[in-house]
C-alpha positions in Angstrom: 113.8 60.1 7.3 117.3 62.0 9.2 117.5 64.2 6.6 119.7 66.5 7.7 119.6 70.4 7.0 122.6 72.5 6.6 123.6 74.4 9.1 123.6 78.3 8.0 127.2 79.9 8.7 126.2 81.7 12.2 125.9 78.5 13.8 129.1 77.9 13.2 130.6 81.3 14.5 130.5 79.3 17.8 132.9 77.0 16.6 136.9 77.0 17.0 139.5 77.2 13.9 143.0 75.1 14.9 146.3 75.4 13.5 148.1 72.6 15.6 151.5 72.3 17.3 154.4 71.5 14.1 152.3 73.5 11.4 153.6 76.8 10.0 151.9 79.2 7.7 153.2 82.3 5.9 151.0 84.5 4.8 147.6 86.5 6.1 144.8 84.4 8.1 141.0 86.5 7.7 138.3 84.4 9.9 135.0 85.4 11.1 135.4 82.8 13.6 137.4 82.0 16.8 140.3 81.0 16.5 143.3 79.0 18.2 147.2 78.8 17.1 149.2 76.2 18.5 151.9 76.5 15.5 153.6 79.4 13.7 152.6 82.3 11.7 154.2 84.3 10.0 152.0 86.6 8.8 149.4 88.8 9.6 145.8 87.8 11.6 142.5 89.5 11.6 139.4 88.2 13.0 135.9 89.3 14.5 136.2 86.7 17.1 138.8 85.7 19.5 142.4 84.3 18.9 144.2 82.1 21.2 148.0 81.6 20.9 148.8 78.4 22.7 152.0 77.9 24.8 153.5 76.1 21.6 152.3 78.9 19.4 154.5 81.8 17.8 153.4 85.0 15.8 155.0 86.9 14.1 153.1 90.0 12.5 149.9 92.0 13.2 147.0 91.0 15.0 143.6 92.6 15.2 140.8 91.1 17.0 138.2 91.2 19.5 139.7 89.5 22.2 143.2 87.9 22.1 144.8 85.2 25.1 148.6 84.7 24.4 150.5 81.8 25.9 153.1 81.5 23.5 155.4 83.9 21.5 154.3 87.3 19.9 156.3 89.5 17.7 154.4 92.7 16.1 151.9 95.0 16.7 148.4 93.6 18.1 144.9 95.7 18.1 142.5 94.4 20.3 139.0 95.9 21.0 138.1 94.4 24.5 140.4 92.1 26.2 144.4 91.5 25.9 144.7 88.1 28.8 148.4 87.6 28.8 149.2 84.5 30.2 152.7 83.9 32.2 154.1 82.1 30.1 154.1 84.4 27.3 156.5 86.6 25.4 155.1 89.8 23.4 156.6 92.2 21.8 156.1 95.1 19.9 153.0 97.6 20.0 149.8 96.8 21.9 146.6 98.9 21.7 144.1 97.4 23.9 140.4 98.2 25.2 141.2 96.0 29.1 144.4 94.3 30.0 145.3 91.3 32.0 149.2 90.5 32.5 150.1 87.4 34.8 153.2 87.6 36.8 155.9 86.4 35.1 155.0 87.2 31.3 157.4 88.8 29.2 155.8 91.8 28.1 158.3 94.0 26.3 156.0 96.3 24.6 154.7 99.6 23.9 150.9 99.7 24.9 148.2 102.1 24.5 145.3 101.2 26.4 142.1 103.2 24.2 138.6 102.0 25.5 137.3 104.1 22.8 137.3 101.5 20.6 134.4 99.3 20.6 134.9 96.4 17.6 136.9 95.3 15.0 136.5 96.4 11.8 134.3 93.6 9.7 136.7 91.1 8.3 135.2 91.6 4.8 136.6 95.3 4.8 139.9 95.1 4.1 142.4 98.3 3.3 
């Protein structure tokens, strides 16, 4: 009678991943998804959607993405097609290649940065080098 169908995977690229606050993971994260990091990674991150780092999060590695808000720490070099939102309590450094920027007063941002609207999306996650 509720027989319920499931949903194919696009519905769900609406959908938020979380790594919360106290979890750390080495290694590589690949989502087609958005994403947000309130833990650690160390590691690299690749994703088609967005990635938020929360004011408790911490990367350290590369980051390519669509669109990317940091409030926490970043270490590494981060490609980001569109928008880089740096919020002010972040801390990034490294090498930035962005499409737009956006750093609040009071953000730590100790990096190199190219700003290159030539560059219109991320690379499908299922390509890999």
């Amino acid at each position: 009678m509720f027989d319920k169908k499931k949903k194919p995977y696009t519905e769900l690229l609406g959908k938020t991943n979380r790594i919360v606050e106290g979890t750390v993971i080495k290694g590589d994260i690949i989502s087609k998804a958005d994403f947000r990091l309130d833990g650690e990674l160390i590691g690299n991150f690749k994703t088609t959607g967005k990635l938020v780092i929360g004011p408790a999060g911490n990367v350290i590695g590369d980051i390519i993405c669509n669109n990317l808000d940091i409030e926490g720490k970043f270490s590494g070099n981060i490609q980001v097609a569109e928008l880089l939102n740096v919020k002010a309590t972040a801390s990034i450094k490294g090498e930035v290649t962005v499409g737009k920027l956006s750093v609040e007063p009071g953000a730590d941002f100790s990096a190199t940065c190219i700003m290159n609207t030539s560059i219109k999306q991320v690379m499908p996650v299922n390509e890999q080098k």
